[in-house]
C-alpha positions as CSV (number, residue, x, y, z in Angstrom):
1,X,-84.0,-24.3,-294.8
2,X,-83.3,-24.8,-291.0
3,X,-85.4,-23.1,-288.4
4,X,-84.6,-22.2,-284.6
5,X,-88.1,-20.7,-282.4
6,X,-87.7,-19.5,-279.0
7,X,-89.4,-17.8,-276.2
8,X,-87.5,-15.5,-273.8
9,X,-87.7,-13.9,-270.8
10,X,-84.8,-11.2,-271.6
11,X,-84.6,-7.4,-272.6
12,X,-85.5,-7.1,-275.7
13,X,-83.6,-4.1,-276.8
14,X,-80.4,-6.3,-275.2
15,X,-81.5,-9.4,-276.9
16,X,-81.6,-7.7,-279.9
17,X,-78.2,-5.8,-279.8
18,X,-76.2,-9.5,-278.5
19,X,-77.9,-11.3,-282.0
20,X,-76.3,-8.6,-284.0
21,X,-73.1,-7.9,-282.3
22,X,-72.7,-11.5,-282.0
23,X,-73.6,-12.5,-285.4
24,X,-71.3,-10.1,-287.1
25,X,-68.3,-10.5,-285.0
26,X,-68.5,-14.2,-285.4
27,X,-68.5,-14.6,-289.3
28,X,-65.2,-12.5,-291.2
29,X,-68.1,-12.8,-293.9
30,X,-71.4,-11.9,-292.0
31,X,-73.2,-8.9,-293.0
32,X,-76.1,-7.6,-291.9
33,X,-77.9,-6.9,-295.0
34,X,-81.2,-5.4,-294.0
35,X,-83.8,-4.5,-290.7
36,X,-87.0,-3.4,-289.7
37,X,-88.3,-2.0,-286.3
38,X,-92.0,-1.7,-285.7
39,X,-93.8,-0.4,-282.1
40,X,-97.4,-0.4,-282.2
41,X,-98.9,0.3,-278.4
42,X,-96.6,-1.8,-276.1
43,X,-95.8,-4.2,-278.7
44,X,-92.5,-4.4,-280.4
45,X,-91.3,-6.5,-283.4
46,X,-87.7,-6.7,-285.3
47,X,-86.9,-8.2,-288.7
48,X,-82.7,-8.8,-289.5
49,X,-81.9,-10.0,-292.2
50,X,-78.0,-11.2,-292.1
51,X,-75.8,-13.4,-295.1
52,X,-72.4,-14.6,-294.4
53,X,-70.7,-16.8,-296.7
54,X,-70.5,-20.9,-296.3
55,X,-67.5,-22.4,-296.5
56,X,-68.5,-26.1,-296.4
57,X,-71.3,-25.3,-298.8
58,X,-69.3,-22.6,-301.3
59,X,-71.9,-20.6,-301.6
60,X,-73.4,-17.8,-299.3
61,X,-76.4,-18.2,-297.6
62,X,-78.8,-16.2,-295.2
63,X,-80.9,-16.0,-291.9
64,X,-83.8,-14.2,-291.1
65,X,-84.4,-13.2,-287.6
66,X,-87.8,-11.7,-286.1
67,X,-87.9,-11.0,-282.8
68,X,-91.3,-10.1,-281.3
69,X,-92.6,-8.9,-277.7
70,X,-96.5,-8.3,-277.0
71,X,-96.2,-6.0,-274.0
72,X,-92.7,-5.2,-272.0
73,X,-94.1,-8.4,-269.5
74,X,-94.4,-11.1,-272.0
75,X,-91.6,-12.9,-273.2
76,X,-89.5,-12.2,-276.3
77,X,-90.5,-14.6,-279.5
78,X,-87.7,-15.3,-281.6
79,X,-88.1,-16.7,-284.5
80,X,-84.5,-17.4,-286.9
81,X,-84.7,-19.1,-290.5
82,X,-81.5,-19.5,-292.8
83,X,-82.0,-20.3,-296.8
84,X,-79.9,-20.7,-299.5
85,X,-77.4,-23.1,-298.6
86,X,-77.8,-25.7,-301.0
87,X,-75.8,-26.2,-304.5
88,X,-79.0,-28.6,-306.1
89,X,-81.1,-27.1,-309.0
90,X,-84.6,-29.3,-308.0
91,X,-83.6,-30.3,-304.1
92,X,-81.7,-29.5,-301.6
93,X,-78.2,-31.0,-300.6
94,X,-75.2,-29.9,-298.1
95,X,-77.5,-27.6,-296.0
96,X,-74.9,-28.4,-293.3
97,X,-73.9,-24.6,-293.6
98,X,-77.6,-23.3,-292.5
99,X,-77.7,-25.9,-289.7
100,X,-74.1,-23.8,-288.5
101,X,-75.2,-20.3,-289.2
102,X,-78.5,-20.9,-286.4
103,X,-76.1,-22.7,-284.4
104,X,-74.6,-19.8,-284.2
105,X,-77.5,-17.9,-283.3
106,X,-78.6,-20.2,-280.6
107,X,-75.3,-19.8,-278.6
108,X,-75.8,-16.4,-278.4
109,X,-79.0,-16.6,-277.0
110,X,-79.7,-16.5,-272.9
């Protein structure tokens, strides 16, 4: 498991569209497999789940991303995790290809 954690002073509703877009243009195997929206009062918060498969690692894997905002004038929390990219049965080996997939993320971000 790798995990990326940010806090941004962007558009959320942009921020959120540029992870997507970007993700699934820049994988031939990425697919966005689920999402959640929730707005409560001024407060937003955004779950996608994406999986793309790993070359390096032959198996698929996937990242979770949660973007969150308190109010329109605090900054966006992002929060990314990717899992499954190791081929051990009791620990985890070659989890070069979760290390990629966020790396992925974070050049996408501002």
């Amino acid at each position: 498991m790798a995990k990326l954690e940010r806090h941004l002073y962007t558009d959320f509703h942009g921020l959120l569209l540029r992870i997507e877009q970007g993700i699934l243009h820049g994988s031939v195997s990425a697919s966005l497999e689920d999402s959640s929206d929730f707005i409560a009062g001024g407060a937003r918060c955004s779950v996608r789940v994406f999986e793309r498969f790993s070359y390096l690692g032959g198996n698929r894997l996937s990242m979770t991303v949660t973007l969150f905002q308190g109010s329109p004038e605090e900054p966006v929390h992002l929060s990314a995790i990717t899992a499954g990219g190791s081929q051990a049965v009791f620990f985890k080996i070659n989890t070069f290809g979760e290390q990629a997939f966020l790396d992925k993320l974070a050049e996408l971000l501002p």
